[in-house]
PQR file of N, CA, C, O and H, with PARSE charges and radii, in Angstrom:
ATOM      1  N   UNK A   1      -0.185  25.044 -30.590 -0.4000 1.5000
ATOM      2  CA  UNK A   1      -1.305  24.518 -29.836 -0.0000 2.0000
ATOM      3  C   UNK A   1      -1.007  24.657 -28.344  0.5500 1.7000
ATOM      4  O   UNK A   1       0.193  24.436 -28.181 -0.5500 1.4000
ATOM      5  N   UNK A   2      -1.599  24.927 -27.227 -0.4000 1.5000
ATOM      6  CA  UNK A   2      -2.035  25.654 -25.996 -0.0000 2.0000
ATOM      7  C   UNK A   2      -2.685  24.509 -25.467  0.5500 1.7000
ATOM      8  O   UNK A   2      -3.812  24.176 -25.832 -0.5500 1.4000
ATOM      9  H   UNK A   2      -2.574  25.107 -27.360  0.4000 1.0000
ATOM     10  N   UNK A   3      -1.910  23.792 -24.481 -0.4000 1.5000
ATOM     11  CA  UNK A   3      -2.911  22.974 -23.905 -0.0000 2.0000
ATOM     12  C   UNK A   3      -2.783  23.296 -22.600  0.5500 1.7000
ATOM     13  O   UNK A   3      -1.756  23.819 -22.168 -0.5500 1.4000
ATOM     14  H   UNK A   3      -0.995  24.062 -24.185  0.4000 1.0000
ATOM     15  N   UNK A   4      -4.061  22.944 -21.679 -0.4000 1.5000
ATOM     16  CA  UNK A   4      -4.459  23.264 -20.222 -0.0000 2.0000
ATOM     17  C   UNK A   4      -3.772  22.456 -19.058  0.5500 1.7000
ATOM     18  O   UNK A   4      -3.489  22.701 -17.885 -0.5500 1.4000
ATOM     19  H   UNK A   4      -4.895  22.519 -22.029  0.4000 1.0000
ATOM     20  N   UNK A   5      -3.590  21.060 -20.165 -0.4000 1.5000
ATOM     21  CA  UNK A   5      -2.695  19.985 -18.795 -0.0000 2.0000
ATOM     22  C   UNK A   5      -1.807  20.282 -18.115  0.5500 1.7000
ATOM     23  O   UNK A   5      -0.969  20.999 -18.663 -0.5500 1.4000
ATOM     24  H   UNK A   5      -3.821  20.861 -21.118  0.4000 1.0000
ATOM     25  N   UNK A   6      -1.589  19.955 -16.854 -0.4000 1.5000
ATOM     26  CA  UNK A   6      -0.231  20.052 -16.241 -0.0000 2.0000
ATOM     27  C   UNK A   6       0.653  19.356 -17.132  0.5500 1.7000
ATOM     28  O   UNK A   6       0.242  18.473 -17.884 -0.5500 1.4000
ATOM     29  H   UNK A   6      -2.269  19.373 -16.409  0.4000 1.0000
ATOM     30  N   UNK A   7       1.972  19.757 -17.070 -0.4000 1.5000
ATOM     31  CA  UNK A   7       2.946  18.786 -17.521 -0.0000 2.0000
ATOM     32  C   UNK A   7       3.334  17.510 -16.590  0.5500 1.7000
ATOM     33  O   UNK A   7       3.356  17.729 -15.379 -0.5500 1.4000
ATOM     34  H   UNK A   7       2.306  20.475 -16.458  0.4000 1.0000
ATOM     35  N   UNK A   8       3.661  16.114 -17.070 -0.4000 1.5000
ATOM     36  CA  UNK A   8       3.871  15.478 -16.340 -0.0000 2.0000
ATOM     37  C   UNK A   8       4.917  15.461 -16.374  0.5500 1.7000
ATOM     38  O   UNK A   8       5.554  15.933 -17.315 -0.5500 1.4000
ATOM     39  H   UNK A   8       3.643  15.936 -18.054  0.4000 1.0000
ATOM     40  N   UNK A   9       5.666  14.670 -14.912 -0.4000 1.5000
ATOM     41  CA  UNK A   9       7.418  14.857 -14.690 -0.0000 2.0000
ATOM     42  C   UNK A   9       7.430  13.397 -14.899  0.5500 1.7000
ATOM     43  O   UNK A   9       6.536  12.575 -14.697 -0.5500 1.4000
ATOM     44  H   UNK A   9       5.149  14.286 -14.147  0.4000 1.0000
ATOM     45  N   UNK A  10       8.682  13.241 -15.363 -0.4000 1.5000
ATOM     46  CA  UNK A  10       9.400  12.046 -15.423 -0.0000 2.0000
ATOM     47  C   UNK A  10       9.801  11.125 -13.786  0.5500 1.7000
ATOM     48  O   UNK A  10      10.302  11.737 -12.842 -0.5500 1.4000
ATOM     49  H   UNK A  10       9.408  13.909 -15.527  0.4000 1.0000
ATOM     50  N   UNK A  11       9.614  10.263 -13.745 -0.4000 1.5000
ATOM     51  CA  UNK A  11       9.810   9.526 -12.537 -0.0000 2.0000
ATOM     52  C   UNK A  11      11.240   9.658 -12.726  0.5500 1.7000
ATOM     53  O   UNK A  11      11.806   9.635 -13.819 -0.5500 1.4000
ATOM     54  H   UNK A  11       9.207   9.766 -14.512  0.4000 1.0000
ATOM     55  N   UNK A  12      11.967   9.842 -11.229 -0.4000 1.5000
ATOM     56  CA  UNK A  12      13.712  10.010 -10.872 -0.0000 2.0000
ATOM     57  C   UNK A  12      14.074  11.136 -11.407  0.5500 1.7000
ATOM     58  O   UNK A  12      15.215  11.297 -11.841 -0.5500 1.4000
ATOM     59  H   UNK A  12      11.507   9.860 -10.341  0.4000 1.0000
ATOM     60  N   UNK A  13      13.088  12.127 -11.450 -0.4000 1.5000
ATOM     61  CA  UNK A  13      13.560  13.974 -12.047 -0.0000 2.0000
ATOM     62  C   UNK A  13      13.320  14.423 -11.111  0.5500 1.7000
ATOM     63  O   UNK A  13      12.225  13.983 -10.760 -0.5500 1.4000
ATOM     64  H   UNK A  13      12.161  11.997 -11.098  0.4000 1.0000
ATOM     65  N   UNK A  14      13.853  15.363 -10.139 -0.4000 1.5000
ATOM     66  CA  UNK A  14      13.362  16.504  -9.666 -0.0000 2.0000
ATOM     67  C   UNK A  14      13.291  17.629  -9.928  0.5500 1.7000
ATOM     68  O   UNK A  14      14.307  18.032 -10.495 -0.5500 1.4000
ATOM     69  H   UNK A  14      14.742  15.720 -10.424  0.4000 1.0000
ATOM     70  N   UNK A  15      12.075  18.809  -9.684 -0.4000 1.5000
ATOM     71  CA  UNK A  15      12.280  19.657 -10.145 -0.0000 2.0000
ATOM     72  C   UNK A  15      13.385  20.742  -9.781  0.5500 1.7000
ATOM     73  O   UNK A  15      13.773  20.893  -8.622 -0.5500 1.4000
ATOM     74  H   UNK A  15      11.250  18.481  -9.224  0.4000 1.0000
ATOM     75  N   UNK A  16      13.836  21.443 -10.789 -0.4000 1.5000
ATOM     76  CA  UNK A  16      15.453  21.985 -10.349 -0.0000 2.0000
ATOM     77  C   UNK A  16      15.240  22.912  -9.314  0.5500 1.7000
ATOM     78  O   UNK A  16      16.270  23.570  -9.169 -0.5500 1.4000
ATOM     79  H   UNK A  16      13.521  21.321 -11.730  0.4000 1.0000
ATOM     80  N   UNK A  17      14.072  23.364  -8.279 -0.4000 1.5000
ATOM     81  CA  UNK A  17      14.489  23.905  -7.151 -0.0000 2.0000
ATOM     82  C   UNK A  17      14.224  23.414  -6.036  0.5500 1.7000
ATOM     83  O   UNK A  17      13.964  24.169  -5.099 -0.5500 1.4000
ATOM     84  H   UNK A  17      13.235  22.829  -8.397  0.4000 1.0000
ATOM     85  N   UNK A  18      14.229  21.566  -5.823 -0.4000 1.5000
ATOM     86  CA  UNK A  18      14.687  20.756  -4.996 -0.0000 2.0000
ATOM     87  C   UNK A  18      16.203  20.343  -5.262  0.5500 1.7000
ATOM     88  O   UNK A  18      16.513  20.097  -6.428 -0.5500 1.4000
ATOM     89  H   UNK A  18      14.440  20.953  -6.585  0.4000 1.0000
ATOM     90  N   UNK A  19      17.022  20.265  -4.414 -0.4000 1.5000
ATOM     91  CA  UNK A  19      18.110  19.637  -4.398 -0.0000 2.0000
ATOM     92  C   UNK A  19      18.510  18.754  -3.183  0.5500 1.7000
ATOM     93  O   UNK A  19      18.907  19.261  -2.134 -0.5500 1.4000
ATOM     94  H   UNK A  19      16.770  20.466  -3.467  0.4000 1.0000
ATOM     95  N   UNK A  20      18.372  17.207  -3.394 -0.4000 1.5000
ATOM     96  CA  UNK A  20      18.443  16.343  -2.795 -0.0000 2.0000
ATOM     97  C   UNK A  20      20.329  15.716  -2.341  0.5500 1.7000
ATOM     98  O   UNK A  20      20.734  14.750  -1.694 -0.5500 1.4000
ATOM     99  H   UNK A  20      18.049  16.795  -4.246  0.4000 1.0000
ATOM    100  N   UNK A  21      20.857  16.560  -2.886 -0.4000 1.5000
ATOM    101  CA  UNK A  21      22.238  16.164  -2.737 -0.0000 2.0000
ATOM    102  C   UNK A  21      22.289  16.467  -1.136  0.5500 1.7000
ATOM    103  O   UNK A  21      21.979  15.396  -0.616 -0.5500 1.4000
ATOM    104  H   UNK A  21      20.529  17.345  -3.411  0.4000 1.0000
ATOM    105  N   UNK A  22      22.583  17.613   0.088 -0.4000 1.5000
ATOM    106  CA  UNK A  22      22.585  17.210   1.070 -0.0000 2.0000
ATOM    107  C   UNK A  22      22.381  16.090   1.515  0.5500 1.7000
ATOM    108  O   UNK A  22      23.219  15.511   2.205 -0.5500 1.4000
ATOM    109  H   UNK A  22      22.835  18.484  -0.334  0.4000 1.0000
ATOM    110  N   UNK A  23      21.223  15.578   1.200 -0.4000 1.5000
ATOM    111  CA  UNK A  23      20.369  14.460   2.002 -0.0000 2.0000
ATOM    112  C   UNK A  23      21.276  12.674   1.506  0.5500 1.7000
ATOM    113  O   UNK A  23      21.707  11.788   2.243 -0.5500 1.4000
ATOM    114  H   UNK A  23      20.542  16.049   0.639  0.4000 1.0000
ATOM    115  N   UNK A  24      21.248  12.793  -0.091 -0.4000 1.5000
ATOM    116  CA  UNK A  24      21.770  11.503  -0.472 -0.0000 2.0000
ATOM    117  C   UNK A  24      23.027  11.256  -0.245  0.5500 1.7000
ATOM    118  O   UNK A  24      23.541  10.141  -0.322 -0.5500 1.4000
ATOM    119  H   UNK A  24      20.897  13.513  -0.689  0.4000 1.0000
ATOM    120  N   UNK A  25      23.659  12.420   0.085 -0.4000 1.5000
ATOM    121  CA  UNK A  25      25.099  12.186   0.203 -0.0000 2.0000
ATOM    122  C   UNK A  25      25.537  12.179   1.702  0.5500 1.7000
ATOM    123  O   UNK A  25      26.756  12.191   1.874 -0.5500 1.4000
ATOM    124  H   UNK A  25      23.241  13.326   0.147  0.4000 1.0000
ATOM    125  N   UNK A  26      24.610  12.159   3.007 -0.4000 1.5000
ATOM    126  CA  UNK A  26      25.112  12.185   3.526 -0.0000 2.0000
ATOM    127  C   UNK A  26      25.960  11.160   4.345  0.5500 1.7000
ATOM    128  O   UNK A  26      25.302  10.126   4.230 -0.5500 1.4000
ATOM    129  H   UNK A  26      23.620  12.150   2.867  0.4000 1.0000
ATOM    130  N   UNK A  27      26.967  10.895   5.046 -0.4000 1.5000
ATOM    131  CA  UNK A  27      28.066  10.531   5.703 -0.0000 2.0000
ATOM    132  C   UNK A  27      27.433   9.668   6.871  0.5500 1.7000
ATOM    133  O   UNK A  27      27.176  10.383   7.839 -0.5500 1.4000
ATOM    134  H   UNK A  27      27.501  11.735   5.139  0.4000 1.0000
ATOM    135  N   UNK A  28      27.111   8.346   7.056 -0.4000 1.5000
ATOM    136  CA  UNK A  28      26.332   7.716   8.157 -0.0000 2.0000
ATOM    137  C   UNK A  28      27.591   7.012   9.240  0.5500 1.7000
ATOM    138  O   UNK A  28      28.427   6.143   8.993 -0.5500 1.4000
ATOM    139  H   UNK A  28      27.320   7.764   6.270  0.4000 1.0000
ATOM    140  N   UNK A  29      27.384   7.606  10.211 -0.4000 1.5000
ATOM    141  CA  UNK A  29      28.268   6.807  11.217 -0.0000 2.0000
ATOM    142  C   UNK A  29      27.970   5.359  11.636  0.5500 1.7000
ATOM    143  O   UNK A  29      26.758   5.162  11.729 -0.5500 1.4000
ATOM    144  H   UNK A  29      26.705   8.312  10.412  0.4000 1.0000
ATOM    145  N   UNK A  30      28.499   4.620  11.829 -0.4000 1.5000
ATOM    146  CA  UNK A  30      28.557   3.009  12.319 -0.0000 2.0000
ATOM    147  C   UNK A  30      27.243   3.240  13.006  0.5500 1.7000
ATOM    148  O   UNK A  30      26.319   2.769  12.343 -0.5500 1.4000
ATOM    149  H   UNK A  30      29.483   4.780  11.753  0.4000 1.0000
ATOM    150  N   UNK A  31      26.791   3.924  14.337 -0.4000 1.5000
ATOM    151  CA  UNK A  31      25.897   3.873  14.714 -0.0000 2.0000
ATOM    152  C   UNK A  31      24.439   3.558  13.926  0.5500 1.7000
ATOM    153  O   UNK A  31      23.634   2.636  14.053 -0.5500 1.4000
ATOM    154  H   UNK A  31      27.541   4.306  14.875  0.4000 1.0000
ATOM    155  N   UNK A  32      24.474   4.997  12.873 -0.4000 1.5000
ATOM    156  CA  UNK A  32      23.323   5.528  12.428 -0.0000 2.0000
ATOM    157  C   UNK A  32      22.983   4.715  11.552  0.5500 1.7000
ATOM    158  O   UNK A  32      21.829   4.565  11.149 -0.5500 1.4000
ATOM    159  H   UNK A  32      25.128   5.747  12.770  0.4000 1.0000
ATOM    160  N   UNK A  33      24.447   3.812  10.987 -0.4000 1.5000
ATOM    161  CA  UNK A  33      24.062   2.766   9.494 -0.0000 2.0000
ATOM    162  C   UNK A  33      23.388   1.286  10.071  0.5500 1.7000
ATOM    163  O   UNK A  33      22.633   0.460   9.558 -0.5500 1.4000
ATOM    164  H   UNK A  33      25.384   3.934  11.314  0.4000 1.0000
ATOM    165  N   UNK A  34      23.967   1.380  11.224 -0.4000 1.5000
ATOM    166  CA  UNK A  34      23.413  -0.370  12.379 -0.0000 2.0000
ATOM    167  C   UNK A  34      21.495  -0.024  12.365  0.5500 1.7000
ATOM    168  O   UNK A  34      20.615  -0.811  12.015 -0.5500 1.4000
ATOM    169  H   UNK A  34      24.580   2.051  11.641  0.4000 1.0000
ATOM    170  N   UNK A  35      21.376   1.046  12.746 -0.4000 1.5000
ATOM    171  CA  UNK A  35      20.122   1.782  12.994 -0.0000 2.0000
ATOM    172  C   UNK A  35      19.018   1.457  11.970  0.5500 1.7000
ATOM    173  O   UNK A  35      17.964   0.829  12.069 -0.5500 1.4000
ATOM    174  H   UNK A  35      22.091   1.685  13.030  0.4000 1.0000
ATOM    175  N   UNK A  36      19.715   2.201  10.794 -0.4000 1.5000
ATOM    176  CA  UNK A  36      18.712   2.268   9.692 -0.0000 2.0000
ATOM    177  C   UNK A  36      18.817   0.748   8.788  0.5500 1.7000
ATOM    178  O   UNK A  36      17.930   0.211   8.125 -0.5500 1.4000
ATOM    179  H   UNK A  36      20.572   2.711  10.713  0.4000 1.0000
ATOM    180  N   UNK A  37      20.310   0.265   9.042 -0.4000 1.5000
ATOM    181  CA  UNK A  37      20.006  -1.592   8.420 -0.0000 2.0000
ATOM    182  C   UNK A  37      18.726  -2.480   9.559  0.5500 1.7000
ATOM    183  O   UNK A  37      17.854  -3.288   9.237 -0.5500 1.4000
ATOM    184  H   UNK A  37      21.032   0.701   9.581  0.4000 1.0000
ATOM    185  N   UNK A  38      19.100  -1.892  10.999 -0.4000 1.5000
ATOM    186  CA  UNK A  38      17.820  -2.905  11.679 -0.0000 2.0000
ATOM    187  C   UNK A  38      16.149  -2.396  11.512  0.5500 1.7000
ATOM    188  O   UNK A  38      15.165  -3.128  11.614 -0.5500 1.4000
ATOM    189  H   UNK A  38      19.808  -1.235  11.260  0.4000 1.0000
ATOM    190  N   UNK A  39      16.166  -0.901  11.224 -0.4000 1.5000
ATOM    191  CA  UNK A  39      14.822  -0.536  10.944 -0.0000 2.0000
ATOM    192  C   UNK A  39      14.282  -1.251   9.377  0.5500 1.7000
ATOM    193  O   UNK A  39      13.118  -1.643   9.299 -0.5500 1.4000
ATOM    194  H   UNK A  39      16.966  -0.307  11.141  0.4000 1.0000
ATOM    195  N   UNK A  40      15.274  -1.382   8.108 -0.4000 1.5000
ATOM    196  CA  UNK A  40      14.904  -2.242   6.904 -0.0000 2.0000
ATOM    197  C   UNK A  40      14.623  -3.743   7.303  0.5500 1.7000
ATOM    198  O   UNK A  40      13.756  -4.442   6.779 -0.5500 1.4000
ATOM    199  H   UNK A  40      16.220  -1.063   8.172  0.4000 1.0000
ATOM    200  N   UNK A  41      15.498  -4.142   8.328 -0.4000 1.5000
ATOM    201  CA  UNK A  41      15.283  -5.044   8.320 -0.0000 2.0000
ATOM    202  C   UNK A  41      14.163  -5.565   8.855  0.5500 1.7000
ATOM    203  O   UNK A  41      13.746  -6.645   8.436 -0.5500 1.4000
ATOM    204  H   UNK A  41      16.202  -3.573   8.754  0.4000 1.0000
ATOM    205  N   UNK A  42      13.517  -4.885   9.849 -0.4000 1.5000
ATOM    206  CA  UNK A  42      12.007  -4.618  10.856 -0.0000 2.0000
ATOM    207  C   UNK A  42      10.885  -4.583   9.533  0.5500 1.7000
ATOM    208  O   UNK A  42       9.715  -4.964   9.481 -0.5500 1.4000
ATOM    209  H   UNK A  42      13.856  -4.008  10.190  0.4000 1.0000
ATOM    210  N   UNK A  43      11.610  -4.071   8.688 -0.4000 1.5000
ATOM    211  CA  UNK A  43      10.336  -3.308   7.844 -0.0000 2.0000
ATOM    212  C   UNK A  43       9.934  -5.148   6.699  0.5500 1.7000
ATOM    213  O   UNK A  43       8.823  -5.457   6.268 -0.5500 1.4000
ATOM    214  H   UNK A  43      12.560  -3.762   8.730  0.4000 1.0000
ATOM    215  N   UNK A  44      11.134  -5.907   6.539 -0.4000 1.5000
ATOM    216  CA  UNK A  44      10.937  -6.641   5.871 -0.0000 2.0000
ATOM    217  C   UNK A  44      10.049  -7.752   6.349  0.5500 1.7000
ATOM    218  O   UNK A  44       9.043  -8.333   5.942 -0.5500 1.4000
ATOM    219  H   UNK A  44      12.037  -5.657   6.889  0.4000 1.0000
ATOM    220  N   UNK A  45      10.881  -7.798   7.429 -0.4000 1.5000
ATOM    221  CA  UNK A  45      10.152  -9.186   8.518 -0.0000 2.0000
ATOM    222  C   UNK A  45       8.042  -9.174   8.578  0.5500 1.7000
ATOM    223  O   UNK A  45       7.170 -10.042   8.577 -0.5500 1.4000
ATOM    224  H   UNK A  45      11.698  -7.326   7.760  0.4000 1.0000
ATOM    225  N   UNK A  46       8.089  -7.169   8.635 -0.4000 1.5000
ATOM    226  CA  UNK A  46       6.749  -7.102   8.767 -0.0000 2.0000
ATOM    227  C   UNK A  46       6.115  -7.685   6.993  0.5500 1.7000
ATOM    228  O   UNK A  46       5.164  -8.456   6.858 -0.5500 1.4000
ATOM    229  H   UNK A  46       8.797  -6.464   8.635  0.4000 1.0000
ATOM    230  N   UNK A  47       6.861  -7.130   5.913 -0.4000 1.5000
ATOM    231  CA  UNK A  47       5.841  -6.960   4.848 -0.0000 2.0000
ATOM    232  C   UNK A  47       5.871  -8.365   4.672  0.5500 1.7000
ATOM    233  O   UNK A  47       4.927  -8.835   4.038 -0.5500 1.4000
ATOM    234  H   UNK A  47       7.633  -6.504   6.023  0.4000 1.0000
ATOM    235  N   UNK A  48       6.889  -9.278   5.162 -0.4000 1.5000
ATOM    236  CA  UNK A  48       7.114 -10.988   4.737 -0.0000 2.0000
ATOM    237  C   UNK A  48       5.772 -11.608   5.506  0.5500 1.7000
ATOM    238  O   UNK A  48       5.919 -12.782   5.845 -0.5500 1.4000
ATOM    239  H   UNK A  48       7.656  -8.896   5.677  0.4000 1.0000
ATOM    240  N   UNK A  49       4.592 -11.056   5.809 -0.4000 1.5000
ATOM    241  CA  UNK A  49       4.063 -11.416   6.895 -0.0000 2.0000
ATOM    242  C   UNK A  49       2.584 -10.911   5.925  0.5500 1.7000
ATOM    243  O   UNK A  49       1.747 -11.813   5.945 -0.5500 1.4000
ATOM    244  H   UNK A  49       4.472 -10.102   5.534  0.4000 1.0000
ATOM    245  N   UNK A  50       2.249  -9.988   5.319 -0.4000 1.5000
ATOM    246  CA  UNK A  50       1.523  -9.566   4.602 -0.0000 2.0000
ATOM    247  C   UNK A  50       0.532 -10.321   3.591  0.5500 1.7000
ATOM    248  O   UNK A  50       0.851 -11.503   3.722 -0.5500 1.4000
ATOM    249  H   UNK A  50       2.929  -9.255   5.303  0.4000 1.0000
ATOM    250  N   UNK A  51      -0.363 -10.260   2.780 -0.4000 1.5000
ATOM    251  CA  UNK A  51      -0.716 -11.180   1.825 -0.0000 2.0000
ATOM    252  C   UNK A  51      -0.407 -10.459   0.863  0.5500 1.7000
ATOM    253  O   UNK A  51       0.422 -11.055   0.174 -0.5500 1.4000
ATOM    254  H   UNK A  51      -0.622  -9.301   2.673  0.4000 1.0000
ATOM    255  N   UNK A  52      -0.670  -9.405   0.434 -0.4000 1.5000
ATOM    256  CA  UNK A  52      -0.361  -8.500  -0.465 -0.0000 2.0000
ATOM    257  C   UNK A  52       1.214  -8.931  -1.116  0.5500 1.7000
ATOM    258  O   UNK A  52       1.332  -9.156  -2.321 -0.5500 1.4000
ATOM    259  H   UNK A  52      -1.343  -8.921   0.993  0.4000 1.0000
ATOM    260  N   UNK A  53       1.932  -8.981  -0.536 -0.4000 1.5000
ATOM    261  CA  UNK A  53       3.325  -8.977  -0.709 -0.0000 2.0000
ATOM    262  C   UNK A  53       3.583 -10.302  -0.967  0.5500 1.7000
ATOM    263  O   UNK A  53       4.228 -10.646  -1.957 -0.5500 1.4000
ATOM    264  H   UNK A  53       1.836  -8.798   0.442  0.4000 1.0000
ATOM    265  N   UNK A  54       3.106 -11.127  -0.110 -0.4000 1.5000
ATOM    266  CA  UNK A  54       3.283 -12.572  -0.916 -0.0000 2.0000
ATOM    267  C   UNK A  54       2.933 -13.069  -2.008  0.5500 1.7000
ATOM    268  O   UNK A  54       3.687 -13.405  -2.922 -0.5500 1.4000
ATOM    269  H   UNK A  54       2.582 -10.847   0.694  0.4000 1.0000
ATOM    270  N   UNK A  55       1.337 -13.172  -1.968 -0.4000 1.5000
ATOM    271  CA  UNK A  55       0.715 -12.942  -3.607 -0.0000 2.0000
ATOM    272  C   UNK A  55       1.461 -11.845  -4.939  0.5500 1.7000
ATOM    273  O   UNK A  55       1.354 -11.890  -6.164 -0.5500 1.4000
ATOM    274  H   UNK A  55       0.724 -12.899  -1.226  0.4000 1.0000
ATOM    275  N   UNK A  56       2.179 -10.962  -4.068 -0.4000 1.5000
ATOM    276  CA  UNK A  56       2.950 -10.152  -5.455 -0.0000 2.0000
ATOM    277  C   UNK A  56       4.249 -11.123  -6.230  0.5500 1.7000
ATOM    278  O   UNK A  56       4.594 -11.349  -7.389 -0.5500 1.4000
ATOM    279  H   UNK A  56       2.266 -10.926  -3.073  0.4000 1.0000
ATOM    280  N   UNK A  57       4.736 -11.546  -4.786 -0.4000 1.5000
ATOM    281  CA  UNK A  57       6.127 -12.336  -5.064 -0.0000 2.0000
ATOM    282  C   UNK A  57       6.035 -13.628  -5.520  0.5500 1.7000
ATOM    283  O   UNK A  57       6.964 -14.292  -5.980 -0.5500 1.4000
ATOM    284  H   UNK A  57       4.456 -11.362  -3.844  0.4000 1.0000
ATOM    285  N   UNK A  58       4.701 -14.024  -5.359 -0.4000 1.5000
ATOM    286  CA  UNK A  58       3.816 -15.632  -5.831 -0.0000 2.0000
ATOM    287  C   UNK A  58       4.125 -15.176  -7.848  0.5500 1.7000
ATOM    288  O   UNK A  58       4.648 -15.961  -8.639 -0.5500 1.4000
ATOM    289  H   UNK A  58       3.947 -13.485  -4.985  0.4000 1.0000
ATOM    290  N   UNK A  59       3.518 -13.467  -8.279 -0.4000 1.5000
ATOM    291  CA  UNK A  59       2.824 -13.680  -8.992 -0.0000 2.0000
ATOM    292  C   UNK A  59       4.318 -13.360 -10.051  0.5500 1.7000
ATOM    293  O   UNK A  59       4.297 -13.533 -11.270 -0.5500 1.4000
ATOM    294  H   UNK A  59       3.094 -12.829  -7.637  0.4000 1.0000
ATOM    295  N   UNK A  60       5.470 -12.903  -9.326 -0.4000 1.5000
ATOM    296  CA  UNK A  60       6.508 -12.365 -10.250 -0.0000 2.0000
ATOM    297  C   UNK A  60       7.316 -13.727 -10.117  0.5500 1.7000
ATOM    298  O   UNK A  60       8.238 -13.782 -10.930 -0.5500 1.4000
ATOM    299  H   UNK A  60       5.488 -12.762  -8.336  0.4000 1.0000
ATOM    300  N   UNK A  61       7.212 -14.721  -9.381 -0.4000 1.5000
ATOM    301  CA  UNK A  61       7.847 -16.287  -9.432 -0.0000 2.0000
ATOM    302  C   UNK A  61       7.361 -16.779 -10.387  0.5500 1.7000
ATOM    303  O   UNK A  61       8.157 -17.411 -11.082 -0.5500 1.4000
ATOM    304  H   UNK A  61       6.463 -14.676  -8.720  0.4000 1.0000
ATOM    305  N   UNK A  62       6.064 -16.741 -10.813 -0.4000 1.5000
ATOM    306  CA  UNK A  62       5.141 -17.623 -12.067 -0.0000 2.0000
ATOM    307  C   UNK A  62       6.214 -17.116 -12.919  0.5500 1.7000
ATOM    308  O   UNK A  62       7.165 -17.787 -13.323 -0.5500 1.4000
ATOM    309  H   UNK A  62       5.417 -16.228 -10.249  0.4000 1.0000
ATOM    310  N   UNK A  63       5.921 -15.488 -13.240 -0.4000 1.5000
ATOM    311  CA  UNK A  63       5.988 -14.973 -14.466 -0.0000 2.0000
ATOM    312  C   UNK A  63       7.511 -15.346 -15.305  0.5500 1.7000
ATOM    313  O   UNK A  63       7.698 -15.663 -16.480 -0.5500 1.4000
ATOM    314  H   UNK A  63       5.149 -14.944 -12.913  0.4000 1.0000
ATOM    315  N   UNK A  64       8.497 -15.156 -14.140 -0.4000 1.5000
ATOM    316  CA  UNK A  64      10.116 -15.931 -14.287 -0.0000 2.0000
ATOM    317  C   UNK A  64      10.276 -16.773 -14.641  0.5500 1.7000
ATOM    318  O   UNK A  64      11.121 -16.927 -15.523 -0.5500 1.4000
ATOM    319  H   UNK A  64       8.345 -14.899 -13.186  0.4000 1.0000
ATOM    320  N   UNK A  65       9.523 -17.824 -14.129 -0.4000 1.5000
ATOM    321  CA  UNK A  65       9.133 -19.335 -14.648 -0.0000 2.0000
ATOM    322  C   UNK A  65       8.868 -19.474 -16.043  0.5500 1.7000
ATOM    323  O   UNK A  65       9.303 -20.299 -16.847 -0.5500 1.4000
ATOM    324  H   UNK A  65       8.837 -17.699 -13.412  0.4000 1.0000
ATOM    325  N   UNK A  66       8.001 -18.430 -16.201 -0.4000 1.5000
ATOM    326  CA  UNK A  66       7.274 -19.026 -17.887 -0.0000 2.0000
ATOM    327  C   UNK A  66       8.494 -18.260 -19.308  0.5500 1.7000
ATOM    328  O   UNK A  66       8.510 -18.502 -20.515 -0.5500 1.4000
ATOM    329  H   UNK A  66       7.648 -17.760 -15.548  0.4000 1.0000
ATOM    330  N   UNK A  67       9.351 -17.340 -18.493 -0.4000 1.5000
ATOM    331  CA  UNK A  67      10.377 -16.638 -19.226 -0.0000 2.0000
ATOM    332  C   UNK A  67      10.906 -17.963 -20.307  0.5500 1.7000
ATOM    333  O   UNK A  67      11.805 -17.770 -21.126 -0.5500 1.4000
ATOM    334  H   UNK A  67       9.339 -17.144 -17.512  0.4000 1.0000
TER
END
């Protein structure tokens, strides 16, 4: 059987003529790691500020609860 669909990829696969190893592996100097911990940390302060994000974290506190 011949079907027309694309195939779907698995989430955390890449296809084998990306290779992400350069990138994940690379070597962060003191500088560059201070950098990118204060930009996460920028990024949190903003989404802690959001409704979206609160109401998500409202709705995964219930759900823990009722575990």
């Amino acid at each position: 059987m011949v079907t027309t669909a694309k195939r779907r990829r698995k989430l955390g696969i890449e296809p084998p003529a990306i290779d992400l190893t350069p990138i994940a592996s690379h070597p962060y100097t003191e500088v560059e790691a201070q950098e990118i911990t204060a930009f996460f940390q920028q990024k949190k302060i903003e989404n802690d500020k959001l409704p979206q994000i609160l109401a998500l974290r409202e709705a995964v506190s219930r759900r823990q609860k009722n575990k």
